[in-house]
C-alpha positions, 0 to 999 in steps of 0.5 A: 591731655595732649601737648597741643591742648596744653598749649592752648590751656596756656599752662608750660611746664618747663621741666618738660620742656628741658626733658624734650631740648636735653633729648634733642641734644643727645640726638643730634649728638648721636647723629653726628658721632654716627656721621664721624664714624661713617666718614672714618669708616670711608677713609679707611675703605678708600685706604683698601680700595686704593691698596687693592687697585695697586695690587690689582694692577701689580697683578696685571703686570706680572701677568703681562709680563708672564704671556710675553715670556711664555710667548718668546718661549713658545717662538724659540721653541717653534724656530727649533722644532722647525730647524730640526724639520729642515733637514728631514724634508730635504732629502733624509729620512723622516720619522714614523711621526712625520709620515702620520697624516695631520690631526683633524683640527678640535673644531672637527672632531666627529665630522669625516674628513674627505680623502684626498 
Protein backbone atom coordinates (compact mmCIF):
# COMPACT_ATOMS: atom_id res chain seq x y z
CA UNK A 1 0.00 0.00 0.00
CA UNK A 2 0.89 3.50 -0.62
CA UNK A 3 1.71 5.94 2.53
CA UNK A 4 -1.79 7.80 1.84
CA UNK A 5 -3.65 4.76 1.60
CA UNK A 6 -2.55 3.90 4.71
CA UNK A 7 -3.32 6.86 6.26
CA UNK A 8 -6.59 6.49 5.44
CA UNK A 9 -6.76 2.75 6.45
CA UNK A 10 -6.39 4.73 9.71
CA UNK A 11 -3.42 2.24 10.78
CA UNK A 12 0.45 4.45 12.03
CA UNK A 13 2.99 2.63 12.26
CA UNK A 14 5.50 4.33 14.57
CA UNK A 15 8.47 3.02 14.01
CA UNK A 16 8.02 4.21 10.38
CA UNK A 17 7.32 7.39 11.63
CA UNK A 18 10.87 7.46 13.82
CA UNK A 19 12.59 6.13 10.67
CA UNK A 20 11.32 8.98 8.59
CA UNK A 21 11.75 11.99 11.52
CA UNK A 22 15.53 10.28 12.30
CA UNK A 23 15.88 10.82 8.44
CA UNK A 24 14.80 14.32 8.38
CA UNK A 25 17.06 15.07 11.21
CA UNK A 26 20.24 13.73 9.64
CA UNK A 27 19.22 15.97 6.69
CA UNK A 28 18.98 18.83 8.13
CA UNK A 29 21.95 18.12 10.22
CA UNK A 30 23.99 17.55 6.69
CA UNK A 31 22.59 20.86 5.39
CA UNK A 32 23.73 22.76 8.04
CA UNK A 33 27.14 21.24 8.35
CA UNK A 34 27.19 21.99 4.34
CA UNK A 35 26.13 25.81 5.10
CA UNK A 36 29.31 25.86 7.82
CA UNK A 37 31.34 24.70 5.75
CA UNK A 38 30.51 27.08 2.76
CA UNK A 39 30.78 30.07 5.09
CA UNK A 40 34.28 28.87 6.00
CA UNK A 41 35.21 28.42 2.84
CA UNK A 42 34.02 32.26 1.93
CA UNK A 43 35.83 33.71 4.85
CA UNK A 44 38.89 31.93 3.66
CA UNK A 45 38.33 33.26 0.00
CA UNK A 46 37.44 36.64 1.32
CA UNK A 47 40.94 36.19 3.33
CA UNK A 48 42.72 35.48 -0.46
CA UNK A 49 40.94 37.86 -2.27
CA UNK A 50 41.67 41.00 0.31
CA UNK A 51 45.69 39.56 0.20
CA UNK A 52 45.47 39.61 -3.39
CA UNK A 53 44.02 43.40 -3.89
CA UNK A 54 46.87 44.21 -1.64
CA UNK A 55 49.33 42.64 -3.51
CA UNK A 56 47.85 43.88 -6.74
CA UNK A 57 48.09 47.25 -5.60
CA UNK A 58 51.83 46.66 -4.04
CA UNK A 59 52.25 45.86 -7.79
CA UNK A 60 50.61 48.74 -9.08
CA UNK A 61 52.88 50.90 -7.05
CA UNK A 62 56.19 49.77 -7.81
CA UNK A 63 55.18 50.02 -11.53
CA UNK A 64 54.18 53.41 -11.07
CA UNK A 65 57.03 54.28 -9.33
CA UNK A 66 59.40 52.32 -12.23
CA UNK A 67 57.69 54.67 -15.28
CA UNK A 68 58.52 57.85 -13.20
CA UNK A 69 62.03 56.52 -13.04
CA UNK A 70 62.42 55.33 -16.42
CA UNK A 71 60.78 58.68 -17.54
CA UNK A 72 63.19 61.04 -15.12
CA UNK A 73 66.12 58.93 -17.07
CA UNK A 74 64.76 59.15 -20.12
CA UNK A 75 64.48 63.44 -19.66
CA UNK A 76 68.47 63.38 -18.30
CA UNK A 77 69.27 61.23 -21.00
CA UNK A 78 67.50 63.79 -23.53
CA UNK A 79 68.83 66.92 -21.99
CA UNK A 80 72.43 65.39 -22.43
CA UNK A 81 72.10 64.22 -25.80
CA UNK A 82 70.84 67.75 -26.50
CA UNK A 83 73.69 69.48 -24.71
CA UNK A 84 76.10 67.47 -26.50
CA UNK A 85 74.05 68.55 -30.04
CA UNK A 86 74.57 72.40 -29.12
CA UNK A 87 77.83 72.74 -30.11
CA UNK A 88 78.12 70.75 -33.37
CA UNK A 89 75.05 73.35 -34.71
CA UNK A 90 76.80 76.15 -33.62
CA UNK A 91 79.38 76.21 -35.89
CA UNK A 92 81.46 72.83 -35.60
CA UNK A 93 81.94 70.13 -37.36
CA UNK A 94 78.79 67.61 -37.30
CA UNK A 95 79.33 63.66 -37.44
CA UNK A 96 78.30 61.45 -40.49
CA UNK A 97 75.21 60.73 -38.29
CA UNK A 98 73.92 64.08 -38.15
CA UNK A 99 74.32 64.71 -41.80
CA UNK A 100 72.04 61.49 -42.57
CA UNK A 101 68.54 62.95 -43.37
CA UNK A 102 65.85 61.83 -40.45
CA UNK A 103 64.27 58.43 -40.34
CA UNK A 104 60.87 57.90 -41.89
CA UNK A 105 58.59 57.61 -38.92
CA UNK A 106 57.12 53.42 -38.35
CA UNK A 107 53.75 54.67 -39.21
CA UNK A 108 55.31 55.37 -42.86
CA UNK A 109 57.15 52.45 -43.66
CA UNK A 110 56.53 51.46 -47.28
CA UNK A 111 55.03 54.89 -48.59
CA UNK A 112 57.53 57.21 -50.55
CA UNK A 113 58.53 60.23 -48.91
CA UNK A 114 58.51 63.43 -51.40
CA UNK A 115 61.96 65.07 -51.84
CA UNK A 116 62.31 68.08 -51.00
Amino acid sequence: MSDAAQEFDGKVDPDRDVRLALSAVAAIQRLIDERNELRARLAVQERELTRLRRSLSNIRETYRRLTCDFVRQLQIIDGTIGDAREPTQSGKLATQRELQPPAAPPSSLGRVRPEE
